[in-house]
C-alpha positions as CSV (number, residue, x, y, z in Angstrom):
1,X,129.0,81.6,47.1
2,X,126.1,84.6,47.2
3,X,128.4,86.6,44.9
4,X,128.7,83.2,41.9
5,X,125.1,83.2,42.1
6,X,124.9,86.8,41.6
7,X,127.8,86.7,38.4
8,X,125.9,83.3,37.1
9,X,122.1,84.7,36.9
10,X,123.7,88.4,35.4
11,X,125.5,85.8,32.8
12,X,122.5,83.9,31.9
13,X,119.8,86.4,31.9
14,X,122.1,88.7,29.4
15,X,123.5,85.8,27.5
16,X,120.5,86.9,24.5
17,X,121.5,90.9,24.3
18,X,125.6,89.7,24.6
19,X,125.5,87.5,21.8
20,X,123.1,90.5,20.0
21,X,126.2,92.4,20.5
22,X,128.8,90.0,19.4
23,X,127.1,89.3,16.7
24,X,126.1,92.8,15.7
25,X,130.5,93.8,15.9
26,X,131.6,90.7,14.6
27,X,129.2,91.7,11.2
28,X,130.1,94.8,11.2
29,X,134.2,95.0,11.7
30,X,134.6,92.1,9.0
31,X,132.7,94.5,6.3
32,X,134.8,97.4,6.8
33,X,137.9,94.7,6.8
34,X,135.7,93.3,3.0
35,X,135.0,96.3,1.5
36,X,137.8,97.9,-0.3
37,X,138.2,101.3,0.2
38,X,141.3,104.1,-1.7
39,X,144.0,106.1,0.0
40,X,144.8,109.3,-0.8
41,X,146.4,108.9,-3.7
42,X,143.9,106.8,-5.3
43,X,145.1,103.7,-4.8
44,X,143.5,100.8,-3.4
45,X,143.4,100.3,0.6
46,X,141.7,98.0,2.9
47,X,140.8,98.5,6.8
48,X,143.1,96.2,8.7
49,X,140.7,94.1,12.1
50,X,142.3,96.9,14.7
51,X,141.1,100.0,12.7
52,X,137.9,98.7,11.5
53,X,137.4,97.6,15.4
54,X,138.5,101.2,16.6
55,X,135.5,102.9,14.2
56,X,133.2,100.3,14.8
57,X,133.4,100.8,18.7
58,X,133.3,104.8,18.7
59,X,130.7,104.4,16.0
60,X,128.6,101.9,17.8
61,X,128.5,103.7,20.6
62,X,127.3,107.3,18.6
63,X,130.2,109.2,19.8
64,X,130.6,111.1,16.3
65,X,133.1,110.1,14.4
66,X,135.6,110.8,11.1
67,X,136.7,108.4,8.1
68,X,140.0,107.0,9.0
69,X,142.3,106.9,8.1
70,X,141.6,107.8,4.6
71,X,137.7,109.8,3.2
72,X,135.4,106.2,2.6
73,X,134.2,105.1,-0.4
74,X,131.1,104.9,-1.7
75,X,130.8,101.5,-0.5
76,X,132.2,101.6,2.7
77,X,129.7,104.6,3.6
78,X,127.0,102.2,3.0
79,X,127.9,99.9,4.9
80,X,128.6,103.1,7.7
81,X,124.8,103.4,7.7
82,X,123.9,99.6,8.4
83,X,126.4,99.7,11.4
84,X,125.2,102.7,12.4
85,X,121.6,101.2,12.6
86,X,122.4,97.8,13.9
87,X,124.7,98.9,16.6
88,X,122.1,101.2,18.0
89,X,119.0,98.8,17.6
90,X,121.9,96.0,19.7
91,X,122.3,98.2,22.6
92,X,118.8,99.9,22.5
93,X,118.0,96.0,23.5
94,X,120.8,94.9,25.5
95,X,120.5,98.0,28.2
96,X,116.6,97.0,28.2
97,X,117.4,93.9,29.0
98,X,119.9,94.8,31.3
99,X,117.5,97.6,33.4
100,X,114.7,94.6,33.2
101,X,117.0,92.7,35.3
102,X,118.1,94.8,37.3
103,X,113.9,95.6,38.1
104,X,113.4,92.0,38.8
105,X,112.4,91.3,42.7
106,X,114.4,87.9,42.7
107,X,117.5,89.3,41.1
108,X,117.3,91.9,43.9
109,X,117.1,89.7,46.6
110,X,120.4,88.3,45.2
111,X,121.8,91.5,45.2
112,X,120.7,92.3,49.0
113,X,121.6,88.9,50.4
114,X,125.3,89.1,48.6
115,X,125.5,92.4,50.0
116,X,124.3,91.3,53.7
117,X,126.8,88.3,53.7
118,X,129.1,90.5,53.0
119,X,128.4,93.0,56.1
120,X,128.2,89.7,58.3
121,X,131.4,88.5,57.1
122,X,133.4,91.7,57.6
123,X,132.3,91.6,61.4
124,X,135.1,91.2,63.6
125,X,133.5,91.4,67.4
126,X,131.2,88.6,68.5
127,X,127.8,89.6,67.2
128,X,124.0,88.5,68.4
129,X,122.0,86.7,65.5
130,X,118.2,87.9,65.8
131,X,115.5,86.2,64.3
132,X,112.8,88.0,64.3
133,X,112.4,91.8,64.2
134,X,108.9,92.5,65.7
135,X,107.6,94.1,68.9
136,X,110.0,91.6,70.8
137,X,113.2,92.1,68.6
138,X,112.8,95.2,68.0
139,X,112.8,96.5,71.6
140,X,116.0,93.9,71.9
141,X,117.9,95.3,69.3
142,X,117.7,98.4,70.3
143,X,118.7,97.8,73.9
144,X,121.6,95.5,72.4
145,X,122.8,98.6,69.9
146,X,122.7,101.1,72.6
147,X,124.7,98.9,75.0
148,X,127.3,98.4,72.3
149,X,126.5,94.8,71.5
150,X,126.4,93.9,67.7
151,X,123.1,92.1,66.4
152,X,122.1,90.8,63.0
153,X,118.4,90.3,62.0
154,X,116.5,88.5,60.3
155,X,112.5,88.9,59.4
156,X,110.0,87.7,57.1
157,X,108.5,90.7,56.5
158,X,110.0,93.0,53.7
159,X,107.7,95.8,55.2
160,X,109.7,95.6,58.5
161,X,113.1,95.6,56.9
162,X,112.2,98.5,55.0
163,X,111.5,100.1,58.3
164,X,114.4,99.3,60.1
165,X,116.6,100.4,56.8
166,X,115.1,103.9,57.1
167,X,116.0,104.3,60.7
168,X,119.3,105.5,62.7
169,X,119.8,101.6,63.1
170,X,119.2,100.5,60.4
171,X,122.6,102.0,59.4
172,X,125.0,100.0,61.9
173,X,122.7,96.7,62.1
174,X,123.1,94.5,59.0
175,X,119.2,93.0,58.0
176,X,117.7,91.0,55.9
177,X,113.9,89.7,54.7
178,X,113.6,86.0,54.4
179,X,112.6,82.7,56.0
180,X,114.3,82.2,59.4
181,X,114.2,78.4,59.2
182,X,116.0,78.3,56.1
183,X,119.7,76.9,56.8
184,X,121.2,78.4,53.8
185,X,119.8,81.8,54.7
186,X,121.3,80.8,58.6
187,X,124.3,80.6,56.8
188,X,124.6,83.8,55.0
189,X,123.4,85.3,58.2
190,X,126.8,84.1,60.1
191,X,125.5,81.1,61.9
192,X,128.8,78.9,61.0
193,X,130.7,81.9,62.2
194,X,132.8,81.2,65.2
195,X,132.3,84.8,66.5
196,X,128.6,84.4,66.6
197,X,128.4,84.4,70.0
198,X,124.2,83.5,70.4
199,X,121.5,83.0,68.2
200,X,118.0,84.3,69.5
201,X,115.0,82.7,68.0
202,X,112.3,85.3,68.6
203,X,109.5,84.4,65.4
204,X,105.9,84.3,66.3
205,X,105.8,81.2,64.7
206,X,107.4,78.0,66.9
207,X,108.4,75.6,64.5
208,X,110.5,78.4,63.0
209,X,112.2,79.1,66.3
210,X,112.4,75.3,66.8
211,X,113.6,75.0,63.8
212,X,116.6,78.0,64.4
213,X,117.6,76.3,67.6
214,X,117.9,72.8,66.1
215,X,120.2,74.3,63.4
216,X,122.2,76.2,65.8
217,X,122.7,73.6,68.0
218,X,123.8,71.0,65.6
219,X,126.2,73.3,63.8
220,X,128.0,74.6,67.2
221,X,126.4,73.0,70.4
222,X,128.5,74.8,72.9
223,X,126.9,78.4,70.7
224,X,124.4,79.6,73.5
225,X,121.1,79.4,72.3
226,X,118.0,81.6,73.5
227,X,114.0,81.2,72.1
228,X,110.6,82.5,73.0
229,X,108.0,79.8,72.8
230,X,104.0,79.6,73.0
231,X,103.2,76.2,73.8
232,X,104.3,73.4,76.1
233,X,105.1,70.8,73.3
234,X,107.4,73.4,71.5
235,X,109.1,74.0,75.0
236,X,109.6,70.5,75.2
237,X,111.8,69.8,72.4
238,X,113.6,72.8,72.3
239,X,115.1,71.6,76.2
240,X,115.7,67.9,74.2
241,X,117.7,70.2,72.2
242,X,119.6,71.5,75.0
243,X,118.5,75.2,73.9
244,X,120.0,77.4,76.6
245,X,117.4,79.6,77.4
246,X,113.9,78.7,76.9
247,X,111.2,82.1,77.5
248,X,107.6,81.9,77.7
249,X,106.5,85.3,78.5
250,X,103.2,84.2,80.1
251,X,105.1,82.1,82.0
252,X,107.0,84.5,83.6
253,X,104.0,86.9,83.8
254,X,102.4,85.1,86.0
255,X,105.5,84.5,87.7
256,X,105.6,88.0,88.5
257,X,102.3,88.4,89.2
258,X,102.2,86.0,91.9
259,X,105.2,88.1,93.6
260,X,103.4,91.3,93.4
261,X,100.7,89.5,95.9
262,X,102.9,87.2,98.2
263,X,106.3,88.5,97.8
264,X,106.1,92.2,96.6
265,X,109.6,93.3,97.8
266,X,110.7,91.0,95.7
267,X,108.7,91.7,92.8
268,X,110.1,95.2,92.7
269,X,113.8,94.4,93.4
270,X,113.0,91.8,90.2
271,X,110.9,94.2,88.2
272,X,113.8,97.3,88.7
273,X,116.2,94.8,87.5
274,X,114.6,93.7,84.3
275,X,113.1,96.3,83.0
276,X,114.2,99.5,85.1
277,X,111.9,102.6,84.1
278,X,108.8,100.0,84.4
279,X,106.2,101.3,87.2
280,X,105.0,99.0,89.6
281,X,102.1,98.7,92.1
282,X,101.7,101.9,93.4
283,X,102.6,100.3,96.8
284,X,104.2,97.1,98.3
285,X,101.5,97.5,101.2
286,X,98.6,97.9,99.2
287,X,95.9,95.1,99.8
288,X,96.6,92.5,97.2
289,X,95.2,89.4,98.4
290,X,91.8,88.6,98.0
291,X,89.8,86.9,94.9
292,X,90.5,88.0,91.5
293,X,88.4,88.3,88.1
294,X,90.3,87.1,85.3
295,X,88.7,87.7,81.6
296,X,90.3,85.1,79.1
297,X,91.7,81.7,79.7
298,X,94.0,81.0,76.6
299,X,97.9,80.6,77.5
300,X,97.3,83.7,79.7
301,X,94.8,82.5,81.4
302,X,96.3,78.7,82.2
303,X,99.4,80.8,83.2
304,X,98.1,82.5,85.7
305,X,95.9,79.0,86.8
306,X,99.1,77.3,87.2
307,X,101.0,80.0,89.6
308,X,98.4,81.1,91.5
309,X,97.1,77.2,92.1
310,X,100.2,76.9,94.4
311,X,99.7,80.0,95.9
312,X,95.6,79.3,96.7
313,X,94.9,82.8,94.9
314,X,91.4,82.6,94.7
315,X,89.8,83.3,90.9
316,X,87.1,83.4,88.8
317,X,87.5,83.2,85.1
318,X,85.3,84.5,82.1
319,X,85.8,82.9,78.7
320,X,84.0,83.0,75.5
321,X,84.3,79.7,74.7
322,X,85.3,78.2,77.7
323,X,85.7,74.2,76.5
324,X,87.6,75.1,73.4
325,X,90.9,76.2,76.2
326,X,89.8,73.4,78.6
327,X,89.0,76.2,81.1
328,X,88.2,75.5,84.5
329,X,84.3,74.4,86.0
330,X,82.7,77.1,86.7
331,X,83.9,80.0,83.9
332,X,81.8,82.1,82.9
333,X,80.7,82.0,78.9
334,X,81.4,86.0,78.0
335,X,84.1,88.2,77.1
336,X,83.7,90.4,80.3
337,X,83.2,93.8,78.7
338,X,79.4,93.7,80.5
339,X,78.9,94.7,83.9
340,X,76.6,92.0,84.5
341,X,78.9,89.5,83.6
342,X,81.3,91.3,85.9
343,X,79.2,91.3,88.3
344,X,78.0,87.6,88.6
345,X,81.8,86.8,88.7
346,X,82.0,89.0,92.0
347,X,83.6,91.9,91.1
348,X,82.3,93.6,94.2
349,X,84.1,91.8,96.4
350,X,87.4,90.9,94.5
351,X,90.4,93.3,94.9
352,X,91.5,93.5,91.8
353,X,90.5,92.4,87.6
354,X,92.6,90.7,84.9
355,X,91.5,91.8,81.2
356,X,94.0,89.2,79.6
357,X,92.2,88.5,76.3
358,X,93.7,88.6,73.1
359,X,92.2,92.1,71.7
360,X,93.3,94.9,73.1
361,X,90.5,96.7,72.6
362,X,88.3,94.2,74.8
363,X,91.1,94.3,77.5
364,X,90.1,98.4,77.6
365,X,86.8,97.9,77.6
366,X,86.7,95.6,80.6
367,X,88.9,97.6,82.6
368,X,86.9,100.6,82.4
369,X,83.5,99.0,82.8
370,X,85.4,97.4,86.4
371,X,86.0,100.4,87.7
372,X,82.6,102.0,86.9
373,X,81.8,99.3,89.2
374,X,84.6,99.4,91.6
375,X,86.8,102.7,91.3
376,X,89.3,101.0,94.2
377,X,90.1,97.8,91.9
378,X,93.6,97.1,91.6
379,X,93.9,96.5,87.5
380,X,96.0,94.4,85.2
381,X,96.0,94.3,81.5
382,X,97.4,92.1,79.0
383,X,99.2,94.6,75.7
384,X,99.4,92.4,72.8
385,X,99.9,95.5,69.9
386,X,103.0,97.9,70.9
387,X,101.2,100.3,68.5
388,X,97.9,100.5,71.6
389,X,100.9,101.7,74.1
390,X,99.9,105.1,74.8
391,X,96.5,104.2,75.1
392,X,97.0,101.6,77.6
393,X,99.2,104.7,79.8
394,X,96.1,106.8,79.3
395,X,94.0,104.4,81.3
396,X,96.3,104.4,84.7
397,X,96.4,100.5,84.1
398,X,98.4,99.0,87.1
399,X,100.1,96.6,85.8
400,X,100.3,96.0,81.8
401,X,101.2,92.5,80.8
402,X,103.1,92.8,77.6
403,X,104.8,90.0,76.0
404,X,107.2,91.3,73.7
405,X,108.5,93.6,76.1
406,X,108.9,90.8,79.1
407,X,110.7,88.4,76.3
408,X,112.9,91.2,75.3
409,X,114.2,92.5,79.1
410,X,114.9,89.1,80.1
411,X,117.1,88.1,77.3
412,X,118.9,91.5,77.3
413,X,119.7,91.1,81.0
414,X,120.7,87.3,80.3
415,X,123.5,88.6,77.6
416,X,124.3,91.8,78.9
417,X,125.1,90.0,83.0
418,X,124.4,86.0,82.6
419,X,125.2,85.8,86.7
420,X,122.4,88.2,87.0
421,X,119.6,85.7,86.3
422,X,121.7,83.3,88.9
423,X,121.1,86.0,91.3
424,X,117.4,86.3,90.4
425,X,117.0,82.3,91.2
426,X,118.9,82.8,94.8
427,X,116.1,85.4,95.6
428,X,113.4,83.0,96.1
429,X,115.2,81.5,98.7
430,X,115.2,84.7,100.7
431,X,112.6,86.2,103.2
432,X,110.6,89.2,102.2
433,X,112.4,91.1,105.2
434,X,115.6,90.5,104.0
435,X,114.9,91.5,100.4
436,X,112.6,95.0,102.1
437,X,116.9,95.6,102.8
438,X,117.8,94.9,99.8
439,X,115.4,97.0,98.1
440,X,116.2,99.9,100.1
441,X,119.6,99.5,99.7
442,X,119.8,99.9,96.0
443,X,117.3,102.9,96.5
444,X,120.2,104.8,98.3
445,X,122.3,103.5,95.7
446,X,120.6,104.8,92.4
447,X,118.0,107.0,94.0
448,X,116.2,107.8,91.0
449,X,117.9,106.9,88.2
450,X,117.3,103.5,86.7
451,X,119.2,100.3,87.4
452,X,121.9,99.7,85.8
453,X,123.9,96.1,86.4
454,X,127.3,94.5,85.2
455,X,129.8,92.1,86.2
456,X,133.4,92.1,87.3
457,X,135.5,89.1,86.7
458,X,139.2,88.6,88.5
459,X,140.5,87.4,85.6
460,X,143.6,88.8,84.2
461,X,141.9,90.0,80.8
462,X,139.0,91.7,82.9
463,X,140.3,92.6,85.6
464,X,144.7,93.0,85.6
465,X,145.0,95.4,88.0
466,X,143.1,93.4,90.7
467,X,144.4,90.1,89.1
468,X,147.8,91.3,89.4
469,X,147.9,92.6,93.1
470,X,146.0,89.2,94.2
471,X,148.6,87.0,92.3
472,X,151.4,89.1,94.5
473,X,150.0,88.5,97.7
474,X,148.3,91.7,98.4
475,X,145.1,92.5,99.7
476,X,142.0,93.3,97.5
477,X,138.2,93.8,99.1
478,X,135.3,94.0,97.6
479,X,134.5,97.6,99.0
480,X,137.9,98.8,97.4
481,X,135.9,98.5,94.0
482,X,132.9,100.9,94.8
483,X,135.8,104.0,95.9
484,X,135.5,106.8,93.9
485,X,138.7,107.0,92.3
486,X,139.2,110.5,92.1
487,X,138.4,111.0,95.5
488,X,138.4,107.5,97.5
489,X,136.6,108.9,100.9
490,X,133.8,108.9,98.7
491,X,131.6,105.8,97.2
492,X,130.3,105.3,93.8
493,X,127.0,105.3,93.3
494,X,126.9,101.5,92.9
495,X,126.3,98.0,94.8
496,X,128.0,94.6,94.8
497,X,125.2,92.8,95.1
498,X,126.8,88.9,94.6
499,X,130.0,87.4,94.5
500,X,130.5,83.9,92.7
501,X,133.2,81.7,94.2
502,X,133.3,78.5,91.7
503,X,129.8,76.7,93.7
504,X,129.5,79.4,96.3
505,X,127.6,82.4,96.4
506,X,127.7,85.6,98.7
507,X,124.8,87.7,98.3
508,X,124.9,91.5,99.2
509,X,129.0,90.9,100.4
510,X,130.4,93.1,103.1
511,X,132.8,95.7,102.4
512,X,135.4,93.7,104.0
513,X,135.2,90.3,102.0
514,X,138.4,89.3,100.5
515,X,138.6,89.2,96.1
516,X,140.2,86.1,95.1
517,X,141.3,85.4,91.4
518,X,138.3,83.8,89.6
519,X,135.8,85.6,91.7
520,X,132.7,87.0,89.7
521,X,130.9,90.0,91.3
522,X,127.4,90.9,90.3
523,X,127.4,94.9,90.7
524,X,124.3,97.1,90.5
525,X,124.1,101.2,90.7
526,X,124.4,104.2,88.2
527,X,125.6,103.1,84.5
528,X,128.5,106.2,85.3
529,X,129.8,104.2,88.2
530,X,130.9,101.4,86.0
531,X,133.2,103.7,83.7
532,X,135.0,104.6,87.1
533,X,135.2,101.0,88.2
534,X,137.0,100.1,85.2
535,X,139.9,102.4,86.7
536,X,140.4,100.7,89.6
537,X,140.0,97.0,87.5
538,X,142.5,98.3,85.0
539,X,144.9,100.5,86.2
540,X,147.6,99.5,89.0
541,X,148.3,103.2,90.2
542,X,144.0,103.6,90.3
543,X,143.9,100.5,92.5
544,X,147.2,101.2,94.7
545,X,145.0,104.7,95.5
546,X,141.8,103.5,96.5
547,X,143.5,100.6,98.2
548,X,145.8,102.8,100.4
549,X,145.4,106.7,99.8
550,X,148.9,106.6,98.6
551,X,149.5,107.7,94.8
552,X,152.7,107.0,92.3
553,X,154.5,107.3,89.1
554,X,152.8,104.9,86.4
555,X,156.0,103.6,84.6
556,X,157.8,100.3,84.7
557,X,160.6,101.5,86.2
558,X,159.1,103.4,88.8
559,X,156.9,100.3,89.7
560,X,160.0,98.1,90.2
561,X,161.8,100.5,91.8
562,X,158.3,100.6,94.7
563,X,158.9,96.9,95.2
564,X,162.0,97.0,95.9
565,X,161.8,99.5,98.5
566,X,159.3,97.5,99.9
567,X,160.9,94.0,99.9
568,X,163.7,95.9,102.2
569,X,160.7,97.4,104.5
570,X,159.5,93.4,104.4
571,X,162.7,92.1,105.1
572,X,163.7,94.4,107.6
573,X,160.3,93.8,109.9
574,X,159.9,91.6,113.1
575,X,157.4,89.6,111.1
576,X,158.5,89.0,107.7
577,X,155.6,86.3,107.0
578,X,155.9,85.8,103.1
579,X,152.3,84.7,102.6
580,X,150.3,87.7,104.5
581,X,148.3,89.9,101.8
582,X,150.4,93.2,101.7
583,X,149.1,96.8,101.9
584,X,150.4,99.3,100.0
């Protein structure tokens, strides 16, 4: 469709210089085919329509040219001259025309969206639709192309799409500058394409991402859907919707925030997970609870209200216009950047300060002026510009509330291991002792590298080897999957941390649990222990290794040969039960 509308407005625009040029060889050829002309000899001779075509179009075109086929008369070199001019004048015209298209912003948005359909269409793996290439996208994108995954974007900002264009991704991520909520621009952007495999609506604007998951949802409901939103009424209708994956990223802020006080094992096992080079509290020990100063009550603000209400976290708030955000009785009417404002909010005796407006350079200013005051002040600061990172490092800030990085973690973790954010969910059922094991645990694993999880399912696409040995009886644990497979006395550098069985879940399995097919194990550790996993999921010979120490030929024959020897050693035992998983 993109590439009619690109031949139709090329058409139209140049019909005036085509018809110039028409016109201008139509004239031109019939007077050379008029105008008698003499041969050789003398005798009369008229240009036939294919010669007088042939001169004209070298002619025109101010190639150089001879008289042909016989010297021209006087006549017909007058009439030479008016071609000569008229053909020149036509094209002169025509290829300005032609260059003022091609200089026209519209007709080069054409151009640009024909050309991004096209790099949609000619993806064959499922691919990620983006909308929205800020600080959020941005940072998700890049995670997504470094993982392998295929994204497509979409921004409202040309100045963006310039940027990304210019960078190394740029190159493998197809892009393009228009209006998100626009279904026809959907379209072209491969939202009716069956290998879409998730649209992710992540505009600073909410009727835009409303609007995106609304579209998406009518035009393949089972297509997971994931959006950030900024208000309760916009996360209301996207759930009517049945969006997948609703994120609020103050929300789940203040989530964390309230685990860093009451639960901050947990917090840390949660915090290594989503975002694993991240620094947390210095220390799960350190004094945490206690009142708290919080400067700004917008969404932040009611955030943080909400979870630490439940959690009888004792704060005072400072706002500058404290009944315009309904804020609470008893805020204080100032930014916070004073120290006697500070000080009347009891900054003395609180343990820590929250600078959570929405200027960054206010958020600085208070947290400096609170620990003039109160060096020992544990300190949390809300980022809203990626551009003021460094300076917010510089300050030793302890924990830095930053939306677009928060959104962008927890959908990457919810494509790259969906079960993952299952396993999250199970946590807060858990004591903090039992996640103080956990935590420990997957510090001997990774020591300190960051993080890395994936999945394992015993499917026979994902997993044949394992599928293949389960369907034949034979025994497959858990632990098998974390031998190193060059040398199985030794363990890979990775974790099962969950295995789901249909409705059941086993969290942090023993060695010794039996696989069965459709199992799903959550796995955390080194990103180099999944390559080596993938051996012993793939590979039969791999799996027969770590399983029994005992190596063998990889070929079909070989393999049948193997169980035929060992039907006879079944056969042949005082025991021969059939349905008893089999060691190699």
């Amino acid at each position: 469709m993109q590439q009619e509308h690109v031949i139709y407005l090329f058409l139209r625009r140049l019909r005036a210089p085509m018809i110039t040029i028409v016109v201008v060889y139509s004239v031109s050829i019939l007077g050379f085919v008029l105008i008698p002309g003499a041969d050789d000899q003398g005798n009369p001779w008229r240009m036939d329509f294919f010669h007088a075509f042939y001169f004209v179009s070298f002619m025109g075109t101010t190639i150089g040219f001879g008289e042909i086929p016989y010297p021209f008369t006087t006549a017909q070199r007058f009439w030479t001259v008016y071609t000569i001019y008229a053909t020149v004048i036509g094209w002169l015209y025509s290829i300005t025309k032609i260059l003022a298209l091609f200089q026209e912003q519209s007709f080069i948005r054409l151009l640009k969206h024909n050309k991004f359909g096209r790099r949609v269409r000619r993806i064959r793996e499922s691919f990620y639709l983006v909308c929205g290439y800020g600080v959020t996208g941005s940072r998700l994108v890049q995670r997504l192309y470094e993982e392998g995954i295929k994204p497509v974007v979409i921004d409202s900002d040309p100045r963006v799409i310039e940027a990304m264009e210019t960078d190394q991704i740029g190159l493998a991520v197809p892009a393009i500058c228009g209006d998100a909520a626009d279904p026809s621009l959907l379209n072209t952007a491969g939202l009716r394409l069956k290998n879409c495999a998730c649209v992710i609506a992540l505009t600073d604007d909410d009727h835009t991402n409303l609007a995106v998951s609304i579209d998406s949802k009518l035009v393949f409901p089972e297509r997971q859907v994931i959006s950030r939103t900024e208000s309760p009424g916009t996360t209301a209708n996207l759930a009517s919707f049945g969006t997948d994956h609703i994120i609020d990223p103050f929300n789940i802020f203040a989530e964390h925030f309230v685990d860093s006080i009451t639960r901050p094992y947990r917090f840390i096992v949660k915090d290594l997970i989503f975002n694993p080079h991240h620094k947390v509290l210095p220390s799960p020990h350190q004094m945490t609870e206690g009142h708290w100063v919080v400067c700004g009550y917008g969404r932040f603000g009611k955030a943080l209200e909400e979870s630490c209400k439940n959690q009888r976290i004792s704060m005072t708030f400072i706002d500058p216009d404290p009944g315009l955000h309904n804020a609470p009785v008893g805020t204080l009417e100032e930014v916070g950047t004073e120290a006697e404002t500070l000080l009347l909010a009891g900054i003395m005796n609180s343990v820590g300060i929250i600078a959570g407006t929405n200027d960054d350079a206010d958020n600085l200013s208070i947290i400096i002026t609170a620990r003039n005051l109160k060096p020992d002040l544990i300190t949390v600061a809300r980022q809203n510009l990626a551009a003021n990172k460094p300076v917010f490092r510089a300050a030793n800030i302890n924990m830095i509330m930053e939306p677009g990085r928060i959104i962008a973690d927890e959908i990457f973790v919810l494509i790259k291991t969906p079960l993952m954010i299952e396993f999250v969910g199970l946590l807060r059922l858990r004591d903090e002792p039992w996640t103080r094991e956990l935590l420990q645990r997957i510090s001997a694993t990774i020591e300190d590298r960051p993080l890395d999880t994936w999945t394992v399912d015993i499917e026979a696409e994902s997993a044949p080897a394992i599928h293949e040995a389960l369907q034949r009886k034979r025994l497959v644990r858990v632990g098998f999957l974390c031998r190193d497979p060059r040398n199985r006395e030794r363990e890979l550098p990775a974790l099962p941390l969950m295995i789901k069985r249909g409705d059941e879940y086993i969290l942090l399995p023993e060695p010794q649990v039996r696989l069965q097919p459709g199992d799903q194990i959550l796995l955390g550790g080194k990103a180099s222990a999944e390559i080596f996993m993938s051996w012993i999921t793939d590979n039969q010979n791999v799996l027969r290794y770590v399983r029994s120490g005992l190596e063998a030929p990889g070929g079909a024959l070989w393999r049948w040969l193997g169980g035929r020897k060992r039907r006879r050693k079944v056969s042949s035992s005082a025991d021969p039960s059939k349905n008893r998983p089999v060691a190699d």
